[in-house]
C-alpha positions as CSV (number, residue, x, y, z in Angstrom):
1,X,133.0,167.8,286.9
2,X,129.5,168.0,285.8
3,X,128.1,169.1,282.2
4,X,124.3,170.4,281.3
5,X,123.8,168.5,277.9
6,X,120.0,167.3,278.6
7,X,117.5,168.2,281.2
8,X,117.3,164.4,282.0
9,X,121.0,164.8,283.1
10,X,119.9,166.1,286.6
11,X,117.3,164.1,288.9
12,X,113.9,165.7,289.6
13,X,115.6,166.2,293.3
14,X,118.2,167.8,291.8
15,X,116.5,170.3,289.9
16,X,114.1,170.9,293.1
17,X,117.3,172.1,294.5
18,X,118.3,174.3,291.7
19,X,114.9,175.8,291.4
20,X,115.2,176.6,295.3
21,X,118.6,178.4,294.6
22,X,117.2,180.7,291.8
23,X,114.3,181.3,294.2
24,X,116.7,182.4,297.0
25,X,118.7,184.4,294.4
26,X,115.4,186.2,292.6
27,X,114.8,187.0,296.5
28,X,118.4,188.3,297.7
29,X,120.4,189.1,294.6
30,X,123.3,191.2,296.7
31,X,124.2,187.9,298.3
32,X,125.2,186.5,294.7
33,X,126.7,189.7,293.7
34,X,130.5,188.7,294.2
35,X,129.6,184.3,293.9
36,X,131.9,183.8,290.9
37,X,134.3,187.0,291.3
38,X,137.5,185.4,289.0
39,X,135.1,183.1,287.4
40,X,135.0,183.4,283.0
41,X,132.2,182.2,281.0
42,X,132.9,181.2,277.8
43,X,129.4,181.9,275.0
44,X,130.8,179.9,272.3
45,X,127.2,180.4,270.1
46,X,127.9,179.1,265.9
47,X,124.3,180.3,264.9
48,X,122.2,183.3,265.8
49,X,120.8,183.7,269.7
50,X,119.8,186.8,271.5
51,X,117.6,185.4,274.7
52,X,119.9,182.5,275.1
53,X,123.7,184.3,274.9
54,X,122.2,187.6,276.3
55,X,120.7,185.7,278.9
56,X,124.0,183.5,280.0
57,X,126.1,186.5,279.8
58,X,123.3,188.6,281.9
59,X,123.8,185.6,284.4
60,X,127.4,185.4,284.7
61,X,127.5,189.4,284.9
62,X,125.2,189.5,287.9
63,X,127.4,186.8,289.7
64,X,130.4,188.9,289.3
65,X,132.0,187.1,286.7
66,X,133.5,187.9,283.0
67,X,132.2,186.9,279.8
68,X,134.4,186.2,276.3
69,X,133.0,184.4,273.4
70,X,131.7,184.8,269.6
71,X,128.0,185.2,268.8
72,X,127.8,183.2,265.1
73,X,130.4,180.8,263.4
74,X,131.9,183.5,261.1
75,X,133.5,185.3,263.9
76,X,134.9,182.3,265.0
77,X,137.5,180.1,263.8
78,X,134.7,177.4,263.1
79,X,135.4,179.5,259.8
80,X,138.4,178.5,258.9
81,X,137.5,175.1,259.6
82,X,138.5,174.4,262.9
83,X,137.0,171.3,264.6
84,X,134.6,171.6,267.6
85,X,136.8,169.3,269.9
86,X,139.7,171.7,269.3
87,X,138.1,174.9,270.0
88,X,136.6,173.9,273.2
89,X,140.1,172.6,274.3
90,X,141.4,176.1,273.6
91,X,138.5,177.4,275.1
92,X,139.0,175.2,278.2
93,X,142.7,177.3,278.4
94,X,140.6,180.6,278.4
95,X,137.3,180.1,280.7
96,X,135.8,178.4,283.6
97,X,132.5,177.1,281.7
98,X,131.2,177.1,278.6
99,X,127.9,177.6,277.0
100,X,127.4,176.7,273.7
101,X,125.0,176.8,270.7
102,X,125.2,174.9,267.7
103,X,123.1,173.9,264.5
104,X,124.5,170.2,264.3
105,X,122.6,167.9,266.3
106,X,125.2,166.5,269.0
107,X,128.3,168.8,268.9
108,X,128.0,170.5,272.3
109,X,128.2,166.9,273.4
110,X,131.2,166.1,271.0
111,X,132.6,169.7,273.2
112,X,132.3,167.9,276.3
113,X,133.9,165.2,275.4
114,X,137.0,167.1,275.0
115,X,136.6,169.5,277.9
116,X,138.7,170.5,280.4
117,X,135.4,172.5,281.9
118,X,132.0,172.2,282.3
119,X,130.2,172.9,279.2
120,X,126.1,174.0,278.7
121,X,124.4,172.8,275.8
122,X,122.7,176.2,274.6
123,X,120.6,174.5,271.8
124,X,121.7,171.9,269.2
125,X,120.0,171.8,266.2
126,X,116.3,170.4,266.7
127,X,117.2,168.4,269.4
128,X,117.6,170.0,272.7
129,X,117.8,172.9,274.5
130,X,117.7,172.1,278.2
131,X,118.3,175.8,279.8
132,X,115.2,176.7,278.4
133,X,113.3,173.6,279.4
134,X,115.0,174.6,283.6
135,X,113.5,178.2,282.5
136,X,110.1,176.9,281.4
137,X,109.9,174.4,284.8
138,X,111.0,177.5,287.1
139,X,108.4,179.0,285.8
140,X,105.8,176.8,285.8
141,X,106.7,175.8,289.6
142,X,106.7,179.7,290.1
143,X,103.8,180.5,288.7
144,X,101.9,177.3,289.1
145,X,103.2,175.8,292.6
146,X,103.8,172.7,291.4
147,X,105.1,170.6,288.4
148,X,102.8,168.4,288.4
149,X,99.0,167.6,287.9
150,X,97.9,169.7,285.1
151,X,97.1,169.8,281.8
152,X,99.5,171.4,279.0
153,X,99.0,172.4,275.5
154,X,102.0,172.6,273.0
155,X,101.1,174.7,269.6
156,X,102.9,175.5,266.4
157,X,106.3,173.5,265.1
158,X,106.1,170.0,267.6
159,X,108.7,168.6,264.8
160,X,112.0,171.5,264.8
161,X,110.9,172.8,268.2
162,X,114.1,171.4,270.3
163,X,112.4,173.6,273.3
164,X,109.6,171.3,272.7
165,X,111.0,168.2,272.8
166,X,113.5,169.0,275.7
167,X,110.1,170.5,278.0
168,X,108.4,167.2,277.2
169,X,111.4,164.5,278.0
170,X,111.7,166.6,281.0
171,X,108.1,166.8,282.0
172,X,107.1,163.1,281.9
173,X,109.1,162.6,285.3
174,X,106.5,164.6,286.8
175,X,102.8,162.7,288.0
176,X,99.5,163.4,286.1
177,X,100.8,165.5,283.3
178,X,98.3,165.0,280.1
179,X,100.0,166.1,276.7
180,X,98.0,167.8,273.9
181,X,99.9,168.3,271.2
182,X,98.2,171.1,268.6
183,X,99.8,171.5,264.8
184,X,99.4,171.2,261.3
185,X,100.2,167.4,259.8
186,X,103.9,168.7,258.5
187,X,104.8,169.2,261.9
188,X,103.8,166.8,263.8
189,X,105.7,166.3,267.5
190,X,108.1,163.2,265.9
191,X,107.4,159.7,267.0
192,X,109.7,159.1,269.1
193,X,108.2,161.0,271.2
194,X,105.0,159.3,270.7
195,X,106.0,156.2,271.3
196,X,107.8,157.0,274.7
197,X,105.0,158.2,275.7
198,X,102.7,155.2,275.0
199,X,105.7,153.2,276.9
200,X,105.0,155.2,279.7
201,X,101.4,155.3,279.9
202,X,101.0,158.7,279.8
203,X,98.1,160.3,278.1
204,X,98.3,162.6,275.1
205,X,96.4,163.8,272.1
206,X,96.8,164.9,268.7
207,X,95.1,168.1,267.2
208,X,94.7,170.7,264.1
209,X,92.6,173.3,266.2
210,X,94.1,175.4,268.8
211,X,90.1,176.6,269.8
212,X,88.8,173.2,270.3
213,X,91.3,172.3,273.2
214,X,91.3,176.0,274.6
215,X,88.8,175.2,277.5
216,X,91.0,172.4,279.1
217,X,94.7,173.6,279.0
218,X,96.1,174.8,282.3
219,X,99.0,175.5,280.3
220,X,99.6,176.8,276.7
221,X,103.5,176.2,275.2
222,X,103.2,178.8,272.1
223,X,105.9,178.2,269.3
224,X,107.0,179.8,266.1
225,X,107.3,178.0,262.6
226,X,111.3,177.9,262.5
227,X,112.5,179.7,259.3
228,X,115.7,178.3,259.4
229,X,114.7,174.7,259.8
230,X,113.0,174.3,256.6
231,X,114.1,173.4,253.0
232,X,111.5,174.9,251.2
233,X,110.4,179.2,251.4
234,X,107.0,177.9,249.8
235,X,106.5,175.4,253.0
236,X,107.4,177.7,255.5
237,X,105.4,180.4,253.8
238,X,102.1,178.1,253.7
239,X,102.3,177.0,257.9
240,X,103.7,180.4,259.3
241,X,100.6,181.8,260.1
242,X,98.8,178.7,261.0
243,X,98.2,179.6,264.4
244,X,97.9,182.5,265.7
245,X,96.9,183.4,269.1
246,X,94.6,186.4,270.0
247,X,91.9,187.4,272.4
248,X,89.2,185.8,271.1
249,X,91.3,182.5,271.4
250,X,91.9,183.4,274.9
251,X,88.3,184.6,276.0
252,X,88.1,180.1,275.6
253,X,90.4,179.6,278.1
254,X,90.4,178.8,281.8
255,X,90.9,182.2,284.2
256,X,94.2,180.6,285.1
257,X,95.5,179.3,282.5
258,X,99.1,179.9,281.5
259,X,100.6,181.1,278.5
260,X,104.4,180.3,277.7
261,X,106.5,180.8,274.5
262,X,110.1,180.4,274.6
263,X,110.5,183.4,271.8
264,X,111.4,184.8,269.6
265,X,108.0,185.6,268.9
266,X,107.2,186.2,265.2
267,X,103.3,187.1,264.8
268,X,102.0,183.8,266.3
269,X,101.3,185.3,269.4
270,X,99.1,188.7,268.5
271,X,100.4,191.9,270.7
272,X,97.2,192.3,272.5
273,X,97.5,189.2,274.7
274,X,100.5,190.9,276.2
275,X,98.4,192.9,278.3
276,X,96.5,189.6,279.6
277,X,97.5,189.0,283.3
278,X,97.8,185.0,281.9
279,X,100.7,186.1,279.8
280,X,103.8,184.8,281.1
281,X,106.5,184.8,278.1
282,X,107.8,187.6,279.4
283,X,108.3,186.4,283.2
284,X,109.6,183.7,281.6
285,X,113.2,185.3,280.2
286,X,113.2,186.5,284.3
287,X,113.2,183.4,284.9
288,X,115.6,182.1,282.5
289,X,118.0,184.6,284.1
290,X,118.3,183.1,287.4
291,X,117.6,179.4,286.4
292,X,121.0,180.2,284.4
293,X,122.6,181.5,287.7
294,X,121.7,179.1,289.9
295,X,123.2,175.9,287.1
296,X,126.6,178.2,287.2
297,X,126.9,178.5,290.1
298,X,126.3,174.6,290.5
299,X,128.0,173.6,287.7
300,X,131.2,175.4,289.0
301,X,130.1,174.2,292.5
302,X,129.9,177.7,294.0
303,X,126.7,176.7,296.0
């Protein structure tokens, strides 16, 4: 029995072969119709989601399967103080997989401990979110033909962003990728990261300004400045707006460059770049869709 906690938990070969199934199933979705008839997924989400849960409930749906769950902690028993280990052992009585979302840092692993069934990290506090790092490589590969050899700029919170720091970890297995790393000095990418990336070799740069880097990004990783991560309104007031991306921004980029966001978007992304052809947050939740199809069915080993 296999569990999703961490992108790095599947080999580059292994998630060649996953991105190859959600191909075939974007391609021919009638021949995955009926794949998990009799199969349950279990959304067991303790803070807010919309993309994510939608998205893993979208996927089970289209395979056939059934969906139960909760969609924040105070429909849950979490409430009356239940223990994580516990509820995914009833859980594991109830479903066939689980996905799960939770604001402490480490409990979908703590769930998987426990489990009697595979179990999805969905997010975990600022740590990682892998099914959005698989989205964000299916639809890089997609969209780009390779994962490798290109430039990529990530913009906006580098120190909450899990999505961030999952799509980096995963990204450094891949040859001649070069990091630029744009933000404000309060949120900095963390040094961890820095520092495995010096281990490795791999190049990378620190920035304040989006428009000086514009011209060499193949690949632009927008994210918001997470509300709910920070202690202080007055902090979060002063760096919401700190970048914000709009045409002019984009008339310095290449003709085929990328833009990605993992969304929600808040206003850090202006509505008129929508309509530019190198807007691809949107293609993106598509994505996200069968990348989340394709790791069921795996995970349940259906394919």
């Amino acid at each position: 029995m296999r569990h999703l906690m961490s992108p790095l938990d599947f080999t580059t070969q292994e998630l060649d072969r996953l991105f190859d199934l959600a191909g075939d199933i974007e391609r021919n979705k009638a021949k995955y119709a009926h794949a998990c008839d009799g199969k349950i997924l279990a959304t067991c989400f303790y803070e807010p989601s919309t993309r994510t849960r939608l998205s893993f409930e979208s996927a089970m749906t289209r395979l056939g399967g059934d969906v139960i769950g909760f969609s924040d902690a105070g429909s849950s028993s979490a409430s009356k103080g239940e223990s994580v280990s516990d509820t995914i052992r009833v859980i594991s009585c109830y479903a066939d997989i689980c996905a799960m979302r939770h604001p402490k840092e480490g409990a979908p692993m703590v769930a998987m401990e426990h489990s009697l069934i595979p179990v999805i990290n969905a997010g975990d506090g600022g740590h990682q979110h892998p099914t959005q790092t698989l989205t964000d490589l299916l639809t890089i590969r997609s969209l780009k033909g390779t994962l490798g050899g290109f430039t990529i700029g990530l913009c906006g919170d580098l120190k909450f962003g899990r999505t961030v720091h999952s799509l980096i970890h995963a990204l450094v297995r891949y040859e001649d990728i070069r990091f630029v790393f744009i933000s404000p000095e309060e949120l900095k990418v963390p040094d961890y990261i820095t520092e495995m990336l010096k281990d490795k070799d791999i190049p990378y740069e620190e920035v304040t300004s989006l428009e000086d880097v514009m011209p060499c990004l193949d690949l632009l990783y927008m994210t918001r400045v997470q509300k709910e991560r920070f202690f202080n309104e007055e902090d979060y007031i002063r760096l919401k707006d700190f970048y914000i991306l709009d045409m002019a921004k984009m008339e310095l980029a290449k003709p085929d460059m990328l833009v990605l966001h993992p969304l929600p978007r808040v206003n850090e992304i202006s509505v008129e770049v929508d309509k530019d052809p190198r807007a691809a947050y949107f293609k993106q939740v598509q994505y996200g869709v069968y990348v989340r199809m394709a790791l069921i069915l795996t995970l349940l080993e259906l394919a």
